[in-house]
C-alpha positions in Angstrom: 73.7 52.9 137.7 72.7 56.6 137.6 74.9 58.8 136.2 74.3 62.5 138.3 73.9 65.4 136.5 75.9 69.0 137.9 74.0 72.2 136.9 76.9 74.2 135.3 77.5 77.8 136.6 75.7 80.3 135.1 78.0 82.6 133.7 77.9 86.6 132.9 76.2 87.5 129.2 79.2 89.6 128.6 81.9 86.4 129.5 79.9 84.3 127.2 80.2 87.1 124.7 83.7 87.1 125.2 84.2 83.4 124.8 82.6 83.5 121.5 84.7 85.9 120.2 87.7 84.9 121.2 86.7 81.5 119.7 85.6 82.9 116.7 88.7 84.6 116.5 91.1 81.6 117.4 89.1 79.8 114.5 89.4 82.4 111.8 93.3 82.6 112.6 93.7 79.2 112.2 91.6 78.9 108.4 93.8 79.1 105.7 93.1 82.7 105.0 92.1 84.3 101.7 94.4 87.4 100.6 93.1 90.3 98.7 95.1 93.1 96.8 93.5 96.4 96.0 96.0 98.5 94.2 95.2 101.9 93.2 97.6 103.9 90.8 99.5 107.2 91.1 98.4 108.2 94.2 100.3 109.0 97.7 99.1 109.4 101.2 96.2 111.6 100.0 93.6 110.2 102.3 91.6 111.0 104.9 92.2 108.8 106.9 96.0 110.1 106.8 95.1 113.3 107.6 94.2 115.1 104.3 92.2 117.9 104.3 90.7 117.7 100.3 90.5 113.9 100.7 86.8 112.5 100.9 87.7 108.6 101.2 84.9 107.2 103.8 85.5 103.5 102.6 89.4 103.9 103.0 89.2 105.6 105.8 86.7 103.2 107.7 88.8 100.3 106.3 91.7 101.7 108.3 89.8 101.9 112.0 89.5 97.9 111.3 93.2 97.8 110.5 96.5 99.0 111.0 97.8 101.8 108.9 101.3 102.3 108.1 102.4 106.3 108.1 105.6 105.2 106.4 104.8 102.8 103.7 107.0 102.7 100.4 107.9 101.3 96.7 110.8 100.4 95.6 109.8 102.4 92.0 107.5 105.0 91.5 106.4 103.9 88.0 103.4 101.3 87.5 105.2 98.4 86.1 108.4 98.0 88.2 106.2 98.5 91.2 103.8 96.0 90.2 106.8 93.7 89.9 108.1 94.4 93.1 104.9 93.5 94.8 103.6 90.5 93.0 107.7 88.8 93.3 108.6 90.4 96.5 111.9 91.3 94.9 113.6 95.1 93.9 113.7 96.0 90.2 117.2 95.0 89.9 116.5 91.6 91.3 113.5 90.8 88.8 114.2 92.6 85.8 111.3 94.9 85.7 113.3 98.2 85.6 110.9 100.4 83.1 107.6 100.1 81.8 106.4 96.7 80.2 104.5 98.9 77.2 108.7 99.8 76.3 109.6 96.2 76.6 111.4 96.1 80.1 110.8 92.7 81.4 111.7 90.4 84.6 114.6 88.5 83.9 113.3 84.9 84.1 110.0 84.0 83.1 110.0 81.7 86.1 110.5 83.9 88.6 108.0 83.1 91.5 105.4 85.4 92.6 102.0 85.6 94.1 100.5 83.8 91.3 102.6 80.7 91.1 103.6 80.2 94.9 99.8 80.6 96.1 98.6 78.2 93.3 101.2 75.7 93.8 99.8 75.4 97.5 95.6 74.7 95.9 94.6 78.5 96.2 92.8 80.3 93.4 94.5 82.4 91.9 92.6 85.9 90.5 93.4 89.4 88.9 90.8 92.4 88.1 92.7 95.1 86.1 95.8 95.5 84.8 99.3 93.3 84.7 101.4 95.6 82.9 104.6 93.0 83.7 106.5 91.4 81.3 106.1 88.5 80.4 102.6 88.4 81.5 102.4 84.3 81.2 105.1 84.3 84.1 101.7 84.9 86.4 99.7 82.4 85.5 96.2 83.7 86.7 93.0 81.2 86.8 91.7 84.5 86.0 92.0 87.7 84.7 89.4 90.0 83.9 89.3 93.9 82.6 92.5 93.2 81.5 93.4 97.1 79.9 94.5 99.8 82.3 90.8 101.2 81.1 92.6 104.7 81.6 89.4 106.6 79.7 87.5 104.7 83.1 85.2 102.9 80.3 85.0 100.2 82.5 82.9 100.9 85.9 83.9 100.7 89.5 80.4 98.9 89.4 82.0 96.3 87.0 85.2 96.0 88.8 82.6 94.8 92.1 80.6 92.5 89.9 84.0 90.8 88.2 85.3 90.3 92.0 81.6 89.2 92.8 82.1 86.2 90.1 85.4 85.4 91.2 84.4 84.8 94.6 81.9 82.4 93.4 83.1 80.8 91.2 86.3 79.9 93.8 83.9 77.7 95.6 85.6 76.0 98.7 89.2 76.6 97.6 91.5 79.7 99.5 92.1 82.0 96.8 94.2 85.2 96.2 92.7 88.3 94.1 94.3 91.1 93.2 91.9 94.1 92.0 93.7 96.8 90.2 91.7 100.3 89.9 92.7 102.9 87.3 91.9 105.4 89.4 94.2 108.2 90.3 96.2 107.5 87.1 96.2 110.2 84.1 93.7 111.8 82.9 92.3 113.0 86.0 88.9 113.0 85.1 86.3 115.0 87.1 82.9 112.9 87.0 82.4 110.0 84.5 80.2 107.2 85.3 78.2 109.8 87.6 80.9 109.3 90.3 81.9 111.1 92.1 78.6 112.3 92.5 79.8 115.7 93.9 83.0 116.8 92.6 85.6 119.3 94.4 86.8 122.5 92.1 89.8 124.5 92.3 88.3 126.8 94.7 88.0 123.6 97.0 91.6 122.5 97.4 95.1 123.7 97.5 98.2 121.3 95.7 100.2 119.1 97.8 102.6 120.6 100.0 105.4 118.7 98.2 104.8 119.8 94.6 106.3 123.8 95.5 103.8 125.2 92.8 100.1 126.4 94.1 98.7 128.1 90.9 94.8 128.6 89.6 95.5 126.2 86.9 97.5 123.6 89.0 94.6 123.5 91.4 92.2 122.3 88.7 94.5 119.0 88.1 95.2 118.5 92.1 90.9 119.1 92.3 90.6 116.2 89.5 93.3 114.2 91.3 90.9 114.4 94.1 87.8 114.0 92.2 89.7 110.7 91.2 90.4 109.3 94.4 86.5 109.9 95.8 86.1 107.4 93.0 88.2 105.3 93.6 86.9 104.5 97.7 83.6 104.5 96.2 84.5 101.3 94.0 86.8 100.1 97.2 83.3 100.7 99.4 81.7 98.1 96.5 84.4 95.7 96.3 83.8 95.5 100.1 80.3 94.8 99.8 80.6 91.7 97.6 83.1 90.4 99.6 81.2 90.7 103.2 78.5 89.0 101.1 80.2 85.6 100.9 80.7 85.3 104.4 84.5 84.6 103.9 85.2 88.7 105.1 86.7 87.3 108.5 88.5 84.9 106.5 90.6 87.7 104.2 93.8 89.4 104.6 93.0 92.8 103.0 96.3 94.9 101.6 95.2 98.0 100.5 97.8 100.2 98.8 98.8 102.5 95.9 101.3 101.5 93.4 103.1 104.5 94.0 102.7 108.6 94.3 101.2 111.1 92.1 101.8 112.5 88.5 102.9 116.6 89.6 106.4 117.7 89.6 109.1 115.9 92.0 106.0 113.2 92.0 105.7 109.9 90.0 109.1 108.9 88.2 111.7 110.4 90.9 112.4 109.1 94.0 111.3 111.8 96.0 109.3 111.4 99.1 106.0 112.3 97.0 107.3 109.9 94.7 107.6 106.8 97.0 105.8 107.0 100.3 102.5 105.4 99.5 99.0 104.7 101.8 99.0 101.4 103.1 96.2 99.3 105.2 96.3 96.1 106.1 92.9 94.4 107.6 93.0 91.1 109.1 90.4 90.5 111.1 91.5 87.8 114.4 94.9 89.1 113.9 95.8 92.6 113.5 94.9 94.5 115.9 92.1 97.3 115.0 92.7 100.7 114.3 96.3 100.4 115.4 99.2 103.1 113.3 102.3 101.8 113.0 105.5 103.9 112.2 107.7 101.4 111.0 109.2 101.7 107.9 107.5 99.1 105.4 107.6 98.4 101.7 105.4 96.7 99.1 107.9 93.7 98.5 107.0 93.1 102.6 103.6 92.1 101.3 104.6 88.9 99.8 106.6 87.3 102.7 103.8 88.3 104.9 101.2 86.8 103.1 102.7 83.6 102.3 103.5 83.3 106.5 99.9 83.9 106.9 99.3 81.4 104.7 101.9 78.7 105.9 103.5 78.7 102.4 107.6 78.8 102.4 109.0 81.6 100.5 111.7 81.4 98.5 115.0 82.4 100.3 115.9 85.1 98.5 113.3 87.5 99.3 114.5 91.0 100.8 111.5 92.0 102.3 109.8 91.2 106.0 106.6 89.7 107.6 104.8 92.7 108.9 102.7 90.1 111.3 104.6 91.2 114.6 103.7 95.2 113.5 100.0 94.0 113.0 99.6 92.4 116.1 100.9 95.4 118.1 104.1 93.9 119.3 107.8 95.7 119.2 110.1 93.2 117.1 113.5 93.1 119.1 114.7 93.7 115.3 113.3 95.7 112.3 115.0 97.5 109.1 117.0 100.3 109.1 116.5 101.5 106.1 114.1 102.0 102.6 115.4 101.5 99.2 114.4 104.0 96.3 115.6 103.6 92.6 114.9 105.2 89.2 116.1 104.6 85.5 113.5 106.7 84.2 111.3 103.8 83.1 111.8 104.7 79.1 114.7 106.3 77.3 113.1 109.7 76.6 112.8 109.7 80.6 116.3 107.8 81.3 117.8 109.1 84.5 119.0 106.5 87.1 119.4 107.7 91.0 119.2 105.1 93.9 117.8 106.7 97.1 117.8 105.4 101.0 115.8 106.6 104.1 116.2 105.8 108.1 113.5 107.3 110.1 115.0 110.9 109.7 117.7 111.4 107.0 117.1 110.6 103.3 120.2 109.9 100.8 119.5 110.5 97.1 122.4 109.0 94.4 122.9 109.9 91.4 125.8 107.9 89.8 125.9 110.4 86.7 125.8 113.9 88.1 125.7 117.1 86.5 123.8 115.1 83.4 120.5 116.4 82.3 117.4 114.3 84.3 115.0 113.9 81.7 112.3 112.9 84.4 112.5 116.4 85.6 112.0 117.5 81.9 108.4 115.7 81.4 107.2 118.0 84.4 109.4 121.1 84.0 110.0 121.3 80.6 107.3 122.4 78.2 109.3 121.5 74.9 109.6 118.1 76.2 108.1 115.1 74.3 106.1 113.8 77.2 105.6 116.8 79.6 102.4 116.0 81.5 99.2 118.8 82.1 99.9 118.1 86.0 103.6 119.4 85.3 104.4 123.4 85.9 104.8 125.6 83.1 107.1 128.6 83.2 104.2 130.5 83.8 103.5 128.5 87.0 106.8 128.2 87.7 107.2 132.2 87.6 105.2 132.2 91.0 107.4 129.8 92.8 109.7 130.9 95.9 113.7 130.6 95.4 113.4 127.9 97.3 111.5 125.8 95.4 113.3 127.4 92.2 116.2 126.2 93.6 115.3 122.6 94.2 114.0 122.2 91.1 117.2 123.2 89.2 118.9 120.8 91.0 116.3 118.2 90.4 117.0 119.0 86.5 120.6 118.3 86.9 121.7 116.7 90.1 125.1 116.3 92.1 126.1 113.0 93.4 124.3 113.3 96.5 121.4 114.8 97.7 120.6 114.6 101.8 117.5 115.9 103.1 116.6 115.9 107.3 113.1 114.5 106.9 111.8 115.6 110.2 113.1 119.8 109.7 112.1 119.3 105.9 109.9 116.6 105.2 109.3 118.0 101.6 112.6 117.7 100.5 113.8 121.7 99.9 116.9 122.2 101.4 120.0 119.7 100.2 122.4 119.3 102.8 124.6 116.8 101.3 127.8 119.6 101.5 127.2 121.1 104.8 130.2 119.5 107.2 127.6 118.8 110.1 126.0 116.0 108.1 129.1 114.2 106.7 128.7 111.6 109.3 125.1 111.1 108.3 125.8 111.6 104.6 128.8 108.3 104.7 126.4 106.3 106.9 123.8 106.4 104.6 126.3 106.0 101.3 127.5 102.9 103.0 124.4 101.7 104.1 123.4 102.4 100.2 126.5 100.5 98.8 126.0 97.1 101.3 122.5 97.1 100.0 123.3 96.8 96.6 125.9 94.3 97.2 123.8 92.4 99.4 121.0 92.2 96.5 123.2 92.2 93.8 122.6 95.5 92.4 124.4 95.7 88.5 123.9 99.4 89.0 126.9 98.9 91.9 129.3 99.1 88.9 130.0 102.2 86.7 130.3 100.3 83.8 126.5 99.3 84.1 125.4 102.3 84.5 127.3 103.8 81.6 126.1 101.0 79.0 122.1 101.2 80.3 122.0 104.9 79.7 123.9 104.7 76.7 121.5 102.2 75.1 118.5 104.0 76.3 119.6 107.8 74.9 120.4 106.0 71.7 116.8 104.6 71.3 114.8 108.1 72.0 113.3 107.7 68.5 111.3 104.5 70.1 111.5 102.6 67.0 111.8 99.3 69.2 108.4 99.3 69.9 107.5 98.1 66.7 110.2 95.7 66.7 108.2 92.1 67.7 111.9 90.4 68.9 113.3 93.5 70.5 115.0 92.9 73.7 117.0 95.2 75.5 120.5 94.0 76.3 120.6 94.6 80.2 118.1 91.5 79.9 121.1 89.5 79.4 124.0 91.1 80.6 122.6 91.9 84.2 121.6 88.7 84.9 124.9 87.4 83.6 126.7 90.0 86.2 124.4 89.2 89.4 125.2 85.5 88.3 129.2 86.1 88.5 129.0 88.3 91.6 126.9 85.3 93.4 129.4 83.3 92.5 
């Protein structure tokens, strides 16, 4: 019997095109995707592709026309270890532990407390990390590997090297998914102007002008905001490397890419508060298949978002008790029927010569900032205002500097130094945060909604910081250990360790 052959139809070049991307597509959704982390440190929106004029990032900013970019991304802490800890567990300070800096012993509360590291491994990923941990315990994330394992502040380390450790991680994964997090130093402190012969033509203080947040624009400022700079060009020139070793695997298509920084920049009302310069960070997400290129998204989004979402990409369950949300729907370009309200802020200082605790939360206009011991003296502010103070920073404002400000950034930062109760700021008149209006009668209404909102929060996540009595017995153990002996204590273990997981214990119960 013969079997008659049909021609088929000739179709269009540009419908076959089509197919084959769409296929290609379908089939790269459907891979068990890799997920990538690069972190930066200290450093805010400050990019071009946000809309900076100083900012020469041509790596970022391409990155970003392949992805979505979030104009309202934010951290839980704007200090490097509870941040870190937010992202890697997907849970706020108060719910893992990490509420100050691991080098002053802070520490999650349970060593098992599940994260990045131990969910993706458990499902047969690889799991990798390029820079610093800075959490504590660090054997709670049990890497496969971890390489340039200082914060390599004095850049010693390359962005060169940091390309050539990701190069060997991706070979040396083989077959198997993996998840890498790369950690670059870069904009942390010092703000070093050319090392390493990058960048290869720095900006001066004649090319830039400080951030419009900071409220102090003086010769010797601009030299640390033309550094801070200097630092970031860096920075998207190792991101622009990184980016090359992975697109030489093949596996590019394959890989969620987060980019983000771990939280804002070191000048006044900056790093350590929970201002807006503080806690709004870049974030780009690049997911090729899925999100949908160049597309901005307004939402309000946090860093504890990225584990939930990245654990739904990868079909992995995540523990229940996650507060954060898949940002899949925002990717994609759809309008979820629900998303959050509000952002969460929070501060304790991060060290006792810094101890100052305030809770802050944002909707898409109005900001509430709470400080549950007002009138006392923020020592946060001090390190940036404060020349006498034990840790004041070079990016801070001396009283020279601060003899050129107006009275109405004189104003703010006195109350910074010593806050009320409440602070409330109308984000779209005064996006920098100038002008309290926590007293004025027209925003009452605004000011209890966002107190409440504040106050079911922290019951909802079992905030110890709810209760006066916490409050009172962190900040009194902290001011009593200003002299920082504990550090050379080998068993020292602050007491909140215990006693706030005891109380989140009881009030779950």
């Amino acid at each position: 019997m013969n079997t008659i052959c049909f021609p088929l139809p000739k179709l269009p070049a540009a419908f076959v095109l089509f197919l084959a991307g769409l296929f290609a597509s379908l089939s790269a959704a459907a891979k068990t995707p890799n997920i990538l982390l690069i972190v930066s440190e200290d450093n805010g929106p400050e990019l071009g592709c946000y809309g900076d004029p100083y900012a020469r990032t041509p790596n970022l900013d391409k990155l970003a026309t392949e992805g979505v970019r979030f104009e309202n991304a934010f951290v839980p802490y704007s200090v490097c270890s509870p941040s870190r800890a937010c992202f890697l567990t997907g849970l706020y300070p108060h719910q893992n532990g990490q509420i100050g800096l691991a080098t002053h012993k802070f520490a999650l509360y349970k060593k098992n407390t599940p994260n990045f590291a131990t969910l993706f491994k458990a499902k047969g990923y690889r799991a990798g990390l390029i820079g610093k941990l800075h959490v504590n315990p660090e054997d709670a994330f049990p890497f496969d590997s971890h390489t340039i394992r200082g914060a390599n502040f004095n850049r010693k380390q390359t962005v060169e090297e940091y390309a050539a450790e990701a190069a060997g991680f991706f070979k040396a994964s083989g077959d198997k998914p993996w998840f890498l997090s790369v950690n670059y130093p870069d904009a942390h402190h010092p703000f070093i102007k050319k090392i390493n012969g990058r960048p290869v033509d720095p900006v001066s203080e004649k090319d830039v002008k400080a951030m419009p947040w900071v409220g102090v624009d003086t010769p010797r400022l601009r030299e640390e905001v033309a550094n801070y700079y200097n630092c970031l060009a860096r920075l998207d020139d190792g991101v622009g490397l990184l980016l090359a070793e992975l697109e030489k695997t093949g596996q590019a298509d394959n890989t969620i890419i987060f980019y983000f920084g771990d939280h804002g920049a070191q000048f006044p009302r900056g790093k350590g508060s929970v201002y807006e310069g503080a806690l709004r960070v870049p974030l780009i997400v690049r997911w090729p298949g899925v999100a949908k290129a160049g597309l901005v998204r307004k939402e309000l989004v946090s860093t504890v978002d990225l584990l939930p979402t990245s654990l739904a990409a990868a079909g992995i369950a995540a523990p229940s008790n996650l507060p954060g949300w898949d940002l899949k729907p925002l990717l994609v370009g759809s309008t979820p029927d629900k998303w959050r309200k509000y952002i969460f802020g929070f501060t304790t200082g991060s060290f006792p010569r810094n101890c100052f605790i305030q809770h802050s939360l944002r909707d898409d206009r109005y900001k509430l900032i709470s400080s549950p011991r007002p009138g006392t003296k923020n020592l946060i502010s001090g390190s940036y205002l404060d020349e006498s103070h034990q840790h004041f920073v070079i990016s801070g404002a001396t009283a020279d500097d601060q003899a050129t400000v107006s009275p109405t950034v004189k104003k703010a930062f006195a109350l910074w130094s010593s806050p009320p109760r409440y602070e409330l700021y109308d984000l779209k008149e005064d996006p920098y945060e100038w002008n309290n209006l926590a007293d004025d009668p027209a925003y009452a209404e605004t000011k209890a909604r966002l107190i409440k909102g504040l106050v079911d929060l922290q019951k909802h996540t079992r905030d110890p910081f709810l209760e006066q009595k916490n409050v009172e017995a962190f900040v009194a153990e902290q001011l009593g250990n200003r002299d920082m002996k504990y550090r050379r204590q080998k068993d020292f273990s602050w007491s909140y360790l215990k006693s706030f997981s005891q109380w989140r214990k009881a009030m779950k119960e």
